[in-house]
C-alpha angles and dihedrals in degrees: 000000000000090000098083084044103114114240132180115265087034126092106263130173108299086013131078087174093048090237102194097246095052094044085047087050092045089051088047099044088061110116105267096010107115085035097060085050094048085053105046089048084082091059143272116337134193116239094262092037090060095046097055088046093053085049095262103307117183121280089227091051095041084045091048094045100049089052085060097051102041082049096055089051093250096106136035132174116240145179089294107030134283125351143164117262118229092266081049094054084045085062102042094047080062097047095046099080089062089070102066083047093055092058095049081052104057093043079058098060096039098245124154123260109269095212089233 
């Protein structure tokens, strides 16, 4: 399962040479990702938890996806679900800014608030 996991050195999506960056971008361009992390950076979460959460995702997508990202060190499962590990709340703690751009964003544009 963790063979298709991108990792940095190997050839990834946008990189023959697996630059880190692109083999971060290809891991996080897979559907859910980013959301999974959004979610758990509010802390550990249970299985189902997690998929209402992610809109009812499909069990197969949510189980795929957590395989990728404990592989690549960002989640772990602990005593009460599913959490970041600290690499992962590093990387949140990078993402998170983009939050409160993406909602004068989408002021900008006119759209209508997401409730999320």
């Amino acid at each position: 399962m963790t063979s298709d996991v991108p990792k940095p050195g190997q050839p990834v999506r946008g990189s023959k040479t697996g630059k880190p960056i692109m083999a971060l971008f290809d891991l996080l361009g897979r559907s859910w990702a980013l959301g999974i992390l959004w979610q758990l950076s509010e802390g550990a979460l249970t299985f189902r938890a997690l998929q209402d959460r992610c809109e009812q995702l499909s069990p197969s997508v949510l189980n795929r996806r957590l395989k990728e990202l404990s592989a690549s060190g960002l989640v772990c499962r602990g005593d009460e679900g599913y959490e970041l590990t600290a690499m992962g709340q590093d990387l949140f703690s990078l993402l998170q800014p983009f939050g409160g751009w993406s909602e004068q964003w989408a002021e900008a544009l006119g759209a209508p608030d997401g409730g999320d």
